[in-house]
C-alpha positions as CSV (number, residue, x, y, z in Angstrom):
1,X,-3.4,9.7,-6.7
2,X,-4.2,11.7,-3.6
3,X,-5.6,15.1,-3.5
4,X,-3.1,17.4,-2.6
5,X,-3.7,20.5,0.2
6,X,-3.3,23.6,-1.0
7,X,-0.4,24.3,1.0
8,X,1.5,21.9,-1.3
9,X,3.9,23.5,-4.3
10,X,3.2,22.0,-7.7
11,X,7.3,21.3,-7.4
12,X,6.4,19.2,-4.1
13,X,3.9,16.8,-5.7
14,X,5.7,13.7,-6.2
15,X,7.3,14.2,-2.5
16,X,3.9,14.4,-1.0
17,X,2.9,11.6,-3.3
18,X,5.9,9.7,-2.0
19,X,5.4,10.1,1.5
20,X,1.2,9.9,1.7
21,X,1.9,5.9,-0.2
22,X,5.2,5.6,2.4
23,X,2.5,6.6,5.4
24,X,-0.6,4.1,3.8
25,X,2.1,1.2,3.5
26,X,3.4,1.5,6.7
27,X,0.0,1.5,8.4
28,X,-0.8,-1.4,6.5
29,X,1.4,-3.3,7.8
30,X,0.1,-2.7,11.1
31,X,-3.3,-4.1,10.4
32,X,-1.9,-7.2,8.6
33,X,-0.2,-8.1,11.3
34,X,-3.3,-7.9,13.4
35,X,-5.6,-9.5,11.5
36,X,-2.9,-12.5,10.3
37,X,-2.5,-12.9,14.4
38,X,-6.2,-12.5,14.9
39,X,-7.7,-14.2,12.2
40,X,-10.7,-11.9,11.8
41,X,-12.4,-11.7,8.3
42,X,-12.5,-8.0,7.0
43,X,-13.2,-6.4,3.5
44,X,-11.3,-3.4,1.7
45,X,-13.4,-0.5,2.7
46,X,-13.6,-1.8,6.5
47,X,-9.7,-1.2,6.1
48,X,-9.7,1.7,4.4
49,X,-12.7,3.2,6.7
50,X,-10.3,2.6,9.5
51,X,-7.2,4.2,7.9
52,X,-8.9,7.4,6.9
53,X,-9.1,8.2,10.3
54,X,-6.0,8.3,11.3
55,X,-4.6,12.0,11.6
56,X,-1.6,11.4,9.3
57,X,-3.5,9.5,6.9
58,X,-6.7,11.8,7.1
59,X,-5.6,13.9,3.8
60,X,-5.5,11.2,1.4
61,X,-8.0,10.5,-1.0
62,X,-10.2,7.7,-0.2
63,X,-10.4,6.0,-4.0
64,X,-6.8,6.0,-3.9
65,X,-6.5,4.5,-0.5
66,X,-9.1,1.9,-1.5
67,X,-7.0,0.9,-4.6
68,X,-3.6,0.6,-2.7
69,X,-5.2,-1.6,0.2
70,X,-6.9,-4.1,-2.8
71,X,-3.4,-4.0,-4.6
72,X,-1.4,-5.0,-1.3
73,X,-4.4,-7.6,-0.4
74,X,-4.3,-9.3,-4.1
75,X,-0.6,-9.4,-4.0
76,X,-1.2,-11.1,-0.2
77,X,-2.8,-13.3,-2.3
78,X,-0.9,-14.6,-5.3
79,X,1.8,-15.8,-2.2
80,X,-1.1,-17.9,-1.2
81,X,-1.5,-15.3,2.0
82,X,-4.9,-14.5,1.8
83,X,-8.1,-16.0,0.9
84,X,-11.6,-14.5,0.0
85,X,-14.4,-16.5,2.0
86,X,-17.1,-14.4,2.1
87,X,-18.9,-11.5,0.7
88,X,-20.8,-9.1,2.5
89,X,-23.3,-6.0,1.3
90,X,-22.6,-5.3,-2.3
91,X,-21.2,-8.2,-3.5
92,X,-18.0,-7.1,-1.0
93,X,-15.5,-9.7,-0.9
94,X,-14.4,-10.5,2.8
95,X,-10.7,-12.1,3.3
96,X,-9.0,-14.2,6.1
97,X,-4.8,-13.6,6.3
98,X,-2.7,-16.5,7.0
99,X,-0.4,-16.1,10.0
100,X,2.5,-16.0,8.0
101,X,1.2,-12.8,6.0
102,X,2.8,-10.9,9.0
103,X,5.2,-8.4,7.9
104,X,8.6,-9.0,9.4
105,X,9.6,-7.1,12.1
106,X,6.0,-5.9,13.0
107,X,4.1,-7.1,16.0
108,X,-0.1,-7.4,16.1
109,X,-1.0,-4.1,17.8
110,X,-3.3,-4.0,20.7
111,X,-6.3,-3.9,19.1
112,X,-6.1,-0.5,18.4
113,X,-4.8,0.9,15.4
114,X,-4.9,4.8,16.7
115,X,-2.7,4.0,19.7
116,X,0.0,2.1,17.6
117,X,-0.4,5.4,15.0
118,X,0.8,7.2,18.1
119,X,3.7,5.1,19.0
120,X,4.7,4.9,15.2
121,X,4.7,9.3,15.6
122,X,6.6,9.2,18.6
123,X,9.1,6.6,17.4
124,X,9.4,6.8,13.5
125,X,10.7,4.3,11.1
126,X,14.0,6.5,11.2
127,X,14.4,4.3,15.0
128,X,15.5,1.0,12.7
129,X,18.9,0.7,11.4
130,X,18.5,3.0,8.0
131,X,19.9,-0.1,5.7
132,X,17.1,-2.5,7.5
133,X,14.5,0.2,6.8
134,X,15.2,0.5,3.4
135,X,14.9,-3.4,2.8
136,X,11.8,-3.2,4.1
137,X,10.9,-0.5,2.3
138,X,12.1,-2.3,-1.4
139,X,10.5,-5.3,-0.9
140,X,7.3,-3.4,0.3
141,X,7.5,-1.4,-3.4
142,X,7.8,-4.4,-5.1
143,X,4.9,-5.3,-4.0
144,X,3.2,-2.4,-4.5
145,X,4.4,-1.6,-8.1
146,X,3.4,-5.7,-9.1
147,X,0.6,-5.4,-7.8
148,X,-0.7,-2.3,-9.5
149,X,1.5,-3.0,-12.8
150,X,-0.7,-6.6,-13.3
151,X,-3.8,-4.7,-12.7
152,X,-3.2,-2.5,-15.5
153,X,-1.9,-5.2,-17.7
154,X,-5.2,-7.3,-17.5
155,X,-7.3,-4.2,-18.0
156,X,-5.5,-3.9,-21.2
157,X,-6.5,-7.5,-21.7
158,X,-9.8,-7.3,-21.3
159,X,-10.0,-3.4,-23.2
160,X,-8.7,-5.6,-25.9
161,X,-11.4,-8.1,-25.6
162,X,-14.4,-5.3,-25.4
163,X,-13.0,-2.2,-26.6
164,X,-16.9,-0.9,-26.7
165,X,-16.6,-0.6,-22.9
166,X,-13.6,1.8,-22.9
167,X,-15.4,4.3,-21.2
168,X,-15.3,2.2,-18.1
169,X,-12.2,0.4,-18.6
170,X,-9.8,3.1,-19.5
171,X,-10.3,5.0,-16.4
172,X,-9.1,2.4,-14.2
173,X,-6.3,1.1,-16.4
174,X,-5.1,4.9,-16.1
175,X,-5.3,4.8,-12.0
176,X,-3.8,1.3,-12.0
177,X,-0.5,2.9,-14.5
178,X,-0.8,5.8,-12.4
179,X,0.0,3.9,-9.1
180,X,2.3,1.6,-10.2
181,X,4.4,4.3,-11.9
182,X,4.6,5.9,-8.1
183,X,5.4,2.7,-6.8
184,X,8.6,2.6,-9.3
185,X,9.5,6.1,-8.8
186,X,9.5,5.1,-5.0
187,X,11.7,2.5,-5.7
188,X,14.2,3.8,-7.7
189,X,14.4,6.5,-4.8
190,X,15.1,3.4,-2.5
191,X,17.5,1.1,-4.6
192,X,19.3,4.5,-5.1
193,X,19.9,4.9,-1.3
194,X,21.2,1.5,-0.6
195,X,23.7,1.9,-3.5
196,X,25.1,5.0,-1.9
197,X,25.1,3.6,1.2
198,X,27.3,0.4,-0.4
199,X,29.5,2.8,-2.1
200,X,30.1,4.6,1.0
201,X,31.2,1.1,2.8
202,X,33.1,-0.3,0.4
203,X,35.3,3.1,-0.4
């Protein structure tokens, strides 16, 4: 979960929460589109080294980012939309995206991921029809929350397998709970919004 600032109230936490995963998903997007139009091999940290340094991104904790970037990359991969062809350094696993990983609706930026942060601050999400937004945004979550939600469940596999090791196990079945329970909370917030916003068309 991301270290909060201390300007934060404890009341504001899963807000905060909400909007540092809303931020790390949207920037994501970006850079799958780049690489599935570019074709160019990269490994977790490379992505999460290049989203740590973006200003709105620059508060979140580095672990966490790490973890959401795997989750969205092994969820790229059970749709068969990227593949793991390399390793590099420490037994780091490099991937390749498919074309098609593209999200909808996003174009490869220029090469540079701080200039299309810039143009994402000057023209927000809020610019897209608020009912296309949230679809993006569900199917985004769904994502996230199966990703993260598999994890755990094969950590509690394999805890059940070799319980002596659940010093190092339970730690990282905790994280993967942890993310996937944000992931649901974000969801409910977004399924709740597009009900309101049939109730208000149909009445």
């Amino acid at each position: 979960m991301s270290t909060l600032p201390p300007s934060v109230p404890q009341a504001s936490q899963a807000q905060y929460a909400t909007s540092i995963g809303t931020r790390i998903s949207v920037q994501m997007d970006w850079l799958i589109a780049d690489y599935a139009a570019s074709g160019e091999r990269f490994t977790v940290c490379e992505w999460r080294d290049r989203l740590i340094k973006l200003p709105e991104l620059a508060r979140a904790c580095p672990k966490s980012l790490r973890y959401r970037i795997r989750d969205r990359i092994k969820a790229l991969q059970q749709q068969g939309l990227a593949h793991q062809v390399d390793f590099q350094g420490k037994r780091r696993p490099v991937f390749v995206l498919e074309p098609a990983a593209c999200p909808e609706d996003h174009v490869p930026a220029s090469g540079d991921l701080e200039t299309q942060a810039s143009v994402d601050a000057a023209h927000p999400a809020s610019a897209l029809p608020f009912a296309e937004f949230l679809n993006q945004e569900c199917h985004r979550l769904k994502l996230d929350m199966q990703a993260a939600l598999g994890e755990a469940s094969h950590y509690a596999y394999i805890l059940q397998q070799y319980p002596d090791q659940r010093t190092v196990i339970e730690p990282l079945h905790q994280a993967a709970c942890q993310r996937g329970s944000e992931a649901k909370g974000a969801l409910d917030a977004v399924v709740t919004l597009r009900q309101q916003i049939v109730e208000e068309a149909t009445s």
